[in-house]
C-alpha positions in Angstrom: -139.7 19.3 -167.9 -142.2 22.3 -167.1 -139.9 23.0 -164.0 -136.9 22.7 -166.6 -138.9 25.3 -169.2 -139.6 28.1 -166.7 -136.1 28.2 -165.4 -135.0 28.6 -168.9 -136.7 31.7 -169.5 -136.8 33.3 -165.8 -132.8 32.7 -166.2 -133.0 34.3 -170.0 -135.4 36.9 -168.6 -133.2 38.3 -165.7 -129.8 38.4 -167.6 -131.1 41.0 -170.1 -132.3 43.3 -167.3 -129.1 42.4 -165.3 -127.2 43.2 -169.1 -129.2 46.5 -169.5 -128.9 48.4 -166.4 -125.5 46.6 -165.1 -123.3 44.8 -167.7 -123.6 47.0 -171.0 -124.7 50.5 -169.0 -122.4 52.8 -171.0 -123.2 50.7 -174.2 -126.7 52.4 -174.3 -126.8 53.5 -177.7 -130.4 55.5 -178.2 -131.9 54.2 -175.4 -132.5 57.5 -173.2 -133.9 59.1 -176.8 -135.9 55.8 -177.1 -137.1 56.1 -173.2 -137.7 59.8 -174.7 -140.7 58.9 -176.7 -142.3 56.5 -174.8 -142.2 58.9 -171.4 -143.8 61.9 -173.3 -146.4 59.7 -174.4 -146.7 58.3 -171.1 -147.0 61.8 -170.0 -150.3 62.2 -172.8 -148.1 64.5 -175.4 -148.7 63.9 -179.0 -146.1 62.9 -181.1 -145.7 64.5 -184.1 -147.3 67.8 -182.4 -145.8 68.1 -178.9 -142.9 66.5 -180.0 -140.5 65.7 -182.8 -140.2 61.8 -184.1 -139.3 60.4 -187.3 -140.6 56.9 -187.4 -144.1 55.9 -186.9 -145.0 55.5 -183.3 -145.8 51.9 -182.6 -142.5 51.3 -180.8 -143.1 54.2 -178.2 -146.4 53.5 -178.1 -145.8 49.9 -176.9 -143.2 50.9 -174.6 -144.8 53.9 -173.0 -147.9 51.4 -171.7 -146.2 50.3 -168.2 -144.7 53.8 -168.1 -148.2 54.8 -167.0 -147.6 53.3 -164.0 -143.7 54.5 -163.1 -141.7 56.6 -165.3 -138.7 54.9 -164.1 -135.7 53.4 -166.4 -136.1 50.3 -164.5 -139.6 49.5 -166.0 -138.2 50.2 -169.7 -135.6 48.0 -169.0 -138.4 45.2 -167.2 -140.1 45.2 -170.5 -137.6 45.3 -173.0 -136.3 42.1 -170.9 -139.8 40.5 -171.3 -139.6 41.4 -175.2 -136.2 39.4 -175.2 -137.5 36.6 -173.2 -140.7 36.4 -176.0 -138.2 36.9 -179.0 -136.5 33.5 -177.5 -139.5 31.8 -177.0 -139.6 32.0 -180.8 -136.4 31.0 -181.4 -136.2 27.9 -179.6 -139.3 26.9 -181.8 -137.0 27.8 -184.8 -133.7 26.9 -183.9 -133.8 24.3 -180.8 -130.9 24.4 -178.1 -129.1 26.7 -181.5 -130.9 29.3 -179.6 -128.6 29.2 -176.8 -125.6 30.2 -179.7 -127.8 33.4 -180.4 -128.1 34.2 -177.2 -124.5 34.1 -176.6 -123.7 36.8 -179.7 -126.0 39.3 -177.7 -123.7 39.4 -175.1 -120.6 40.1 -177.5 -119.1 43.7 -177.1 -115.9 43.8 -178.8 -114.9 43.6 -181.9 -118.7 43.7 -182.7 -121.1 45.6 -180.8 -123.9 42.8 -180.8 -124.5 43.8 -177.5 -126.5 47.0 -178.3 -129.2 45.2 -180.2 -130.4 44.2 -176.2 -131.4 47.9 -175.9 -135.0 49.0 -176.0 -136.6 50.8 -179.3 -137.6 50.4 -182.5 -134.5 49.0 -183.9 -134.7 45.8 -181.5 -138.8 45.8 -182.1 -138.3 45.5 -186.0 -135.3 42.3 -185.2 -138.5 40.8 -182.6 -140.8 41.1 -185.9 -138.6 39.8 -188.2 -138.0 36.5 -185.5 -142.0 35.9 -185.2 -142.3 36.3 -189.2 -139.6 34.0 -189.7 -141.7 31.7 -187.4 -144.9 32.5 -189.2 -143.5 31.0 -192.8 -141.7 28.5 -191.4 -144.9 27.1 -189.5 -147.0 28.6 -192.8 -148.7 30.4 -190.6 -152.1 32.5 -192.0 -151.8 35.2 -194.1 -153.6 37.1 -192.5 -151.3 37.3 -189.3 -148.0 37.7 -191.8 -149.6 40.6 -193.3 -151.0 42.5 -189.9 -147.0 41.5 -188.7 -145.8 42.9 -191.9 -147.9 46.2 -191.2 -146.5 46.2 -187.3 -142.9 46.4 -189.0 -144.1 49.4 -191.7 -145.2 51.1 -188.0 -141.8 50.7 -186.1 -139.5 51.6 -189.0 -141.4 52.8 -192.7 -138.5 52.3 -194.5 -137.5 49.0 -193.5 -141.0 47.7 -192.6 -141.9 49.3 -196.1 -139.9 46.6 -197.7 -140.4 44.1 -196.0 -143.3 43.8 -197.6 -142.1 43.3 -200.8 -140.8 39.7 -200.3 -145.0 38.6 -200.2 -145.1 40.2 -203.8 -143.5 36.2 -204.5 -147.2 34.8 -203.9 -148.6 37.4 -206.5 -147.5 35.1 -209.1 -148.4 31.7 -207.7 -151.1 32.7 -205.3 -152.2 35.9 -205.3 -155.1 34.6 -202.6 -151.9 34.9 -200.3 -151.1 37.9 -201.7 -154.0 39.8 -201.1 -155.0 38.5 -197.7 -151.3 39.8 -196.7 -151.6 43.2 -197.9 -155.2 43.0 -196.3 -153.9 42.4 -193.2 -151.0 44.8 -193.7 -153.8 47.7 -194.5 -155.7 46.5 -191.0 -152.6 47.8 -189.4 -151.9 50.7 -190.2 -155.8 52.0 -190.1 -155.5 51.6 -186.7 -153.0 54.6 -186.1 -154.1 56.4 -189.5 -157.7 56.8 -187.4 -155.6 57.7 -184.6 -153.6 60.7 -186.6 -156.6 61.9 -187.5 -158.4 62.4 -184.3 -155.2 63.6 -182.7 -154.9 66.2 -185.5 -151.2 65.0 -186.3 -151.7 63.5 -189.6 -149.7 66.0 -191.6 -147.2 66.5 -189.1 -146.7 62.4 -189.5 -146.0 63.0 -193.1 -143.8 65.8 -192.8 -141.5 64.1 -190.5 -141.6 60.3 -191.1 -141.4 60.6 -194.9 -141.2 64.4 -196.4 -138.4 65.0 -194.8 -136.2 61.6 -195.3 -134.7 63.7 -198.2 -132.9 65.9 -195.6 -132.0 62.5 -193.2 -130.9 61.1 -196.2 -128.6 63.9 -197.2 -127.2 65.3 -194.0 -126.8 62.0 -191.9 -125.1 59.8 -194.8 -121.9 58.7 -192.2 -119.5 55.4 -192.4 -117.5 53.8 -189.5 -115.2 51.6 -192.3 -114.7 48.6 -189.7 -118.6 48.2 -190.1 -118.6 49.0 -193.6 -116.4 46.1 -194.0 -118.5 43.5 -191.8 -121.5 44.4 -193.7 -119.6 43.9 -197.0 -118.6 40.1 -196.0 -122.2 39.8 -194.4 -124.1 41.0 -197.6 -121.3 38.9 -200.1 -122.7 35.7 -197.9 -125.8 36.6 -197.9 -126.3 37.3 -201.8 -124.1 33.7 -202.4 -126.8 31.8 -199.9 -129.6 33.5 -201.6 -128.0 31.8 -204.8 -127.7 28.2 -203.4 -131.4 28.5 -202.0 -133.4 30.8 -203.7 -136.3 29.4 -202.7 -135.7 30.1 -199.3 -138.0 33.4 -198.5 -135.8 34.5 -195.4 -133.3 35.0 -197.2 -134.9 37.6 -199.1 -136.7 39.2 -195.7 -133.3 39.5 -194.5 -131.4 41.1 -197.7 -134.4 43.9 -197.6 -133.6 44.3 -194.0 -130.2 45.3 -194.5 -131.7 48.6 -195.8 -131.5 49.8 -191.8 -128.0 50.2 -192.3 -128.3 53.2 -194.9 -127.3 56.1 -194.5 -125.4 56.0 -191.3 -123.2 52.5 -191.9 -122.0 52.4 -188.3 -121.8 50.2 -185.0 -125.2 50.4 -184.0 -127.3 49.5 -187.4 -124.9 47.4 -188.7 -124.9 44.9 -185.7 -128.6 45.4 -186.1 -128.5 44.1 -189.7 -125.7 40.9 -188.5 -128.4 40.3 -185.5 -131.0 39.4 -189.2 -128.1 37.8 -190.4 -127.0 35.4 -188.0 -130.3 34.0 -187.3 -129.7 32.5 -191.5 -126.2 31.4 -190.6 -127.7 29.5 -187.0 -130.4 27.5 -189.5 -127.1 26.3 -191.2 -125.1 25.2 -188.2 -125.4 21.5 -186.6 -125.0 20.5 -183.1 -125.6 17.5 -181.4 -125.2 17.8 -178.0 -126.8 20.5 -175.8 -124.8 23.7 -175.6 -127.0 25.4 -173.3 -124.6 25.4 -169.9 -121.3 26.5 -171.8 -123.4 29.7 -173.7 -124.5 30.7 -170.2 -121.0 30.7 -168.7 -119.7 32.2 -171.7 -122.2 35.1 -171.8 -122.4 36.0 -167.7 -118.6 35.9 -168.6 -118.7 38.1 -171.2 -121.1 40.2 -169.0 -119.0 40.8 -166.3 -115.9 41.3 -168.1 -117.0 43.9 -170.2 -118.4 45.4 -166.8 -115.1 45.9 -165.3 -114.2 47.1 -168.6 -116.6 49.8 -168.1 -116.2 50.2 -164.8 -112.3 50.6 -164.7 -111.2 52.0 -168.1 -113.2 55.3 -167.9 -111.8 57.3 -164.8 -114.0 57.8 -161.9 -117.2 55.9 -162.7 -119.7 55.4 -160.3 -123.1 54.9 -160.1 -125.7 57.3 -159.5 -129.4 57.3 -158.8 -131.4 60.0 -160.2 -135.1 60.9 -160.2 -136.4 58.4 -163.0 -133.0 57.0 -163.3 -131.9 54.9 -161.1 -128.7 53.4 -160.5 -126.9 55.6 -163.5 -123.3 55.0 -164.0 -121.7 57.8 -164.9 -118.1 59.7 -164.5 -118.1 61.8 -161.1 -116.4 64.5 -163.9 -119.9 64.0 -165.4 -122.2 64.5 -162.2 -120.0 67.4 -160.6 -120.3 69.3 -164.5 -124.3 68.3 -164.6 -124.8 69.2 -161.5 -123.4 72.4 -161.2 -124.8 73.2 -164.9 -128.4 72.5 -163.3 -127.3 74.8 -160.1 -126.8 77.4 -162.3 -130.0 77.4 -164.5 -132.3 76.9 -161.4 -130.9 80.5 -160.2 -132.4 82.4 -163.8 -136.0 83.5 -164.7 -136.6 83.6 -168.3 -137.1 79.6 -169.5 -134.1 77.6 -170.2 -134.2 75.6 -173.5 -131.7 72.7 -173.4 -129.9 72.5 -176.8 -127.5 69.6 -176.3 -126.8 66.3 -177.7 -130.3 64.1 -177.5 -129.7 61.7 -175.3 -128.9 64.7 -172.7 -131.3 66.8 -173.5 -133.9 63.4 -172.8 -131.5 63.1 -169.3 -132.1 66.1 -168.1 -136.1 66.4 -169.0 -137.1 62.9 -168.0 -135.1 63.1 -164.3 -136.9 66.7 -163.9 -140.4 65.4 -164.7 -140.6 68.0 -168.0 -142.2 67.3 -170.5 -140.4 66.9 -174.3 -140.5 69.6 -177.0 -139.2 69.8 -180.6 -136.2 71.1 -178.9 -134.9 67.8 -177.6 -133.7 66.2 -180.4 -131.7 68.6 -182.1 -130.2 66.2 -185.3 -130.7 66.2 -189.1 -133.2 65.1 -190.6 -135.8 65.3 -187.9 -137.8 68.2 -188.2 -139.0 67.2 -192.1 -139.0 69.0 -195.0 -136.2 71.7 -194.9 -135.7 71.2 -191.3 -132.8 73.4 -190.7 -135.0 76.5 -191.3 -137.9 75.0 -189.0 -136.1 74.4 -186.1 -134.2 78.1 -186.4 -137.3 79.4 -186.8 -139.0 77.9 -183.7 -136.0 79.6 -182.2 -137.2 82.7 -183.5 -140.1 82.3 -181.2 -138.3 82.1 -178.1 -137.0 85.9 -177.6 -136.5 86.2 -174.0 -135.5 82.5 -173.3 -131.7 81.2 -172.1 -130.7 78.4 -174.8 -128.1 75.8 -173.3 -125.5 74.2 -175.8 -123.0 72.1 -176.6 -119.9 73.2 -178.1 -118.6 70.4 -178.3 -121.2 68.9 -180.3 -120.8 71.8 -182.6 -116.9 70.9 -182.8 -117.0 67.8 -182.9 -115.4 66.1 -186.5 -117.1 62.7 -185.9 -118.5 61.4 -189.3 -121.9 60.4 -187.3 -122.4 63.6 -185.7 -125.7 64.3 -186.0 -126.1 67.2 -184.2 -127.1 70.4 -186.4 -124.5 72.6 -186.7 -126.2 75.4 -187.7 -128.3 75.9 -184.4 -125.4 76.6 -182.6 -124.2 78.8 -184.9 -127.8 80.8 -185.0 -128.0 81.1 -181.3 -124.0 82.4 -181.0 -124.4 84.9 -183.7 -127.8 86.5 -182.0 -127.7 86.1 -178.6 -125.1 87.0 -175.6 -123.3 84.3 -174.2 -123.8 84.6 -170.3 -122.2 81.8 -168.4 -119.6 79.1 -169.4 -119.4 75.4 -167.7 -116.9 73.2 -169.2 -118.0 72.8 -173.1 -121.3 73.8 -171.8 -122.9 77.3 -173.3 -125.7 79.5 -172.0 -127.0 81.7 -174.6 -129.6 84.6 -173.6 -131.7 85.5 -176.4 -132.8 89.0 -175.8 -136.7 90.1 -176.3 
């Protein structure tokens, strides 16, 4: 049985780092942002100061610990595959061989992009949470734990995690023992990191970015794919008619105040997120009798692979392509020859280059040339805080003298998620002289 138990979880625990790095590659998502974080923390930068971030830091902070010892993708993807393996641990103790069902809807691409919830970051850490709290009151657990837990989600995601712990505001009125030792506990947490901001000198900088400016997130990022609007719609009319039938049932309630990590951009990525909460209420509903386990595998290496060649075939030219820190990479050769000869280029100047591009580049190109991460490299709304289009323009007012790469692209782009802020594009075209074009890529020389 022991034998039987270990191959379980080796076999779960290699198929997400197989599914990472091989079987959803281009399905990334946020991870290169994500890897981002935890590598300029690795690297001893301080959020908030060296760097921008606009969630509290547990997640890259947990991440960045084996980064100490190799900066490589490989080890992000080595622990978010551990994470997984844990996260099942938990829900075989929930669910039983159901777990297997679960495991299978990770692997599911298309129509519904349940796949990306695999991916390393806070997103997945506040789903793991949610799975051990759901273990916690099911097993009535002590408070204590639920309420540091409850703190560990207010660290990965405010909002969300902010929430969350409004469900325990149930035991005020029949316990309020409970109560208290929870909101102890969720206190304990955060002290933690509030002593930390303090000695690093962040503090205000944590404020400024994480909650001050939400307003401008809020406001500039508000964006709806309307397939996903749809699925959350069914979702959330399900959910609201189970909370009816069992109102007594506390998951249901952790789960509709988890649905706020859809708002404000309703789209692929948060929405499969929120179904990821959702399906684990729909599995505690669903009997089986005989074990599943061998037909979810099949299914899911089959899903796997097919999606693969998917990847593989339908984009022209893919291949993959190791780079310093990023390892077996697959990307267009288009792709590669237009990087490559971009980074030629910029190699060949003097003044500093400030890469201006879409994130997840911008983290590419740093991370695989050992440079450390700057304000600069996430260039989006809402994440420089309060009023945060006149911040970032005005840390570009400090760089006379520097060559600014950008994406005009990006800055054409008529995607409804777009997140890219327009209006540094337009700052750097209006006062600087355009020196060198490479495909939709822009080099900008901002005279002293």
């Amino acid at each position: 049985m022991k034998k039987k138990f270990r191959s379980r979880y080796l076999f779960i625990f290699l198929f997400f780092f197989t599914a990472q790095f091989l079987f959803f590659n281009i399905q990334r998502g946020d991870t290169y942002v994500n890897f981002g974080f935890s590598y300029a923390i690795s690297r001893g930068e301080i959020p908030y100061l060296d760097f921008n971030l606009v969630i509290p830091p547990l997640a890259p902070y947990l991440y960045s610990i084996f980064l100490l010892i190799s900066k490589s993708i490989f080890v992000f993807y080595l622990e978010q595959a551990f994470l997984l393996t844990v996260m099942f641990s938990f829900l075989f103790q929930l669910f039983g061989k159901k777990a297997w069902i679960y495991f299978t809807l990770l692997s599911i691409s298309y129509p519904i992009s349940m796949s990306s919830i695999i991916f390393p970051g806070y997103n997945f850490l506040l789903l793991f949470f949610l799975v051990i709290l759901f273990y916690l009151e099911k097993e009535k657990k002590s408070d204590l734990f639920i309420g540091i837990l409850l703190g560990c989600c207010f660290l990965t995601k405010q909002t969300v995690g902010g929430l969350l712990l409004l469900v325990s505001i149930y035991y005020l009125f029949i316990d309020y023992r409970k109560f208290l030792i929870r909101i102890l506990g969720f206190l304990f947490s955060i002290a933690f990191f509030l002593c930390l901001f303090l000695v690093q000198g962040n503090f205000w900088e944590f404020l400024n970015l994480c909650f001050f400016g939400l307003f401008d997130f809020k406001n500039s990022n508000l964006a709806f794919d309307w397939f996903y609007v749809l699925l959350f719609f069914v979702a959330f009319l399900i959910l609201i008619i189970r909370i009816i039938k069992k109102p007594k049932d506390i998951k249901n309630y952790y789960v509709l105040l988890f649905s706020s990590c859809v708002y404000p951009i309703v789209d692929y990525y948060h929405v499969s997120l929120f179904l990821g909460a959702f399906f684990l209420l729909i599995l505690e509903d669903i009997h089986i009798k005989r074990d599943i386990s061998i037909y979810c595998i099949i299914f899911s290496l089959a899903l796997g692979i097919i999606w693969f060649g998917v990847e593989k075939f339908s984009i022209s030219n893919m291949r993959f392509i190791s780079y310093p820190n990023f390892p077996y990479t697959m990307v267009s050769e288009s792709y590669d020859y237009r990087f490559q000869k971009l980074e030629n280029y910029i190699q060949k100047l003097d003044d500093p280059v400030i890469f201006l591009l879409r994130s997840s580049e911008n983290y590419f190109y740093k991370i695989k040339n050992n440079l450390d991460i700057t304000y600069f490299d996430l260039p989006n709304y809402g994440n420089y805080g309060y009023d945060g289009i006149e911040e970032i323009i005005d840390r570009i007012k400090k760089e006379r003298g520097s060559y600014f790469v950008v994406d005009r692209s990006a800055y054409l782009s008529k995607s409804t998620t777009q997140q890219y802020i327009k209006e540094v594009f337009s700052y750097i075209a209006k006062n600087s002289t355009l020196v060198k074009k490479i495909d939709y890529y822009e080099i900008y020389h901002y005279e002293k």
